[in-house]
C-alpha positions in Angstrom: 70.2 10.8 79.2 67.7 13.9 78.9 66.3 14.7 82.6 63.0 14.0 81.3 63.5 10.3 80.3 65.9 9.6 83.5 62.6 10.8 85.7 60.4 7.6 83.5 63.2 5.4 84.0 63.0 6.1 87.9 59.2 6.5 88.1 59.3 3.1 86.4 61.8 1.4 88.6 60.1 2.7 91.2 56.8 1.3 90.6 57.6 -2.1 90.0 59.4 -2.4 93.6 56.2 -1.5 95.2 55.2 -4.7 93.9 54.8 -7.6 96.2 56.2 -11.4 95.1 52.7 -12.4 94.5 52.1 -9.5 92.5 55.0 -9.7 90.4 53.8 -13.3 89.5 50.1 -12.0 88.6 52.0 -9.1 86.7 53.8 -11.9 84.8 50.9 -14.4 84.1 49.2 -11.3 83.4 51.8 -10.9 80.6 51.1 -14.1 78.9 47.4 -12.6 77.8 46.7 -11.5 74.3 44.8 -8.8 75.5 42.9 -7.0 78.5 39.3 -7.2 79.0 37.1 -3.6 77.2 37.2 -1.0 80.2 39.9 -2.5 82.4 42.6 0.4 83.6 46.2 0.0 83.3 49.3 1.6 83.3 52.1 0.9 79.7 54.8 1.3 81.9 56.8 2.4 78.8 54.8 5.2 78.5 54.2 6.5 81.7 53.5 10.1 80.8 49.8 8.5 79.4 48.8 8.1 83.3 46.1 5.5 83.6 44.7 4.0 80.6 41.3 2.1 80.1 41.5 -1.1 77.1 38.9 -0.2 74.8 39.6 -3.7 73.2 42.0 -3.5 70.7 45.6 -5.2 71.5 47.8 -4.0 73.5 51.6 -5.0 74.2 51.3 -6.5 77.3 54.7 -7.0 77.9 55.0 -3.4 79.5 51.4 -3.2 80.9 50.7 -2.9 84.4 46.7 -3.8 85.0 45.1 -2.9 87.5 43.3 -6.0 88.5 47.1 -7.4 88.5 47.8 -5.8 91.7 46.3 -5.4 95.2 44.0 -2.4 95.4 46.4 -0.8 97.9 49.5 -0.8 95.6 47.3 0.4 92.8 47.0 3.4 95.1 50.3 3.6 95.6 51.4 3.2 91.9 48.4 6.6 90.6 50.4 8.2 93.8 53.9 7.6 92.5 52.6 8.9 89.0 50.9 12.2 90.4 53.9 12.6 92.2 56.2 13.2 88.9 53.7 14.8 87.4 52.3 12.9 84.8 49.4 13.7 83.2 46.0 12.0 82.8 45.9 10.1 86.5 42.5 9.0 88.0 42.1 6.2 91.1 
């Protein structure tokens, strides 16, 4: 596995156990939508080198989405910290 995609797999792994069980549930009603609302941030967790994103309305596969509203404002913080911290680009809180 190239060093690159083995730090995305642990960046990745990493951000989903900061998740509590109640977030985990939201993450995976969350899931269920066919799209998120115009502005809201998120992270594709497949794509992690995007940073934070913002929906500008068209569809989005939410099956690796991480949105912000999905999680408690203090993991949120702790997710755009994990991301800094390897380095990928495009991060804002």
């Amino acid at each position: 596995m190239k060093n690159e995609n083995r730090t995305e797999m642990v960046s990745r792994d990493t951000i989903l156990k900061m998740l509590s069980k109640d977030e985990v549930g939201s993450v995976s009603t969350a899931e269920t939508a066919v799209n998120l609302p115009k502005h809201a941030e998120y992270i594709d967790l497949s794509h992690l080198d995007c940073g934070v994103q913002k929906a500008d309305g068209t569809a989005i596969v939410m099956g690796h989405i991480l949105s912000r509203k999905s999680v408690h404002k203090d993991t949120w913080r702790k997710i755009v910290a994990e991301v800094i911290a390897h380095d990928i680009p495009k991060v804002h809180a």
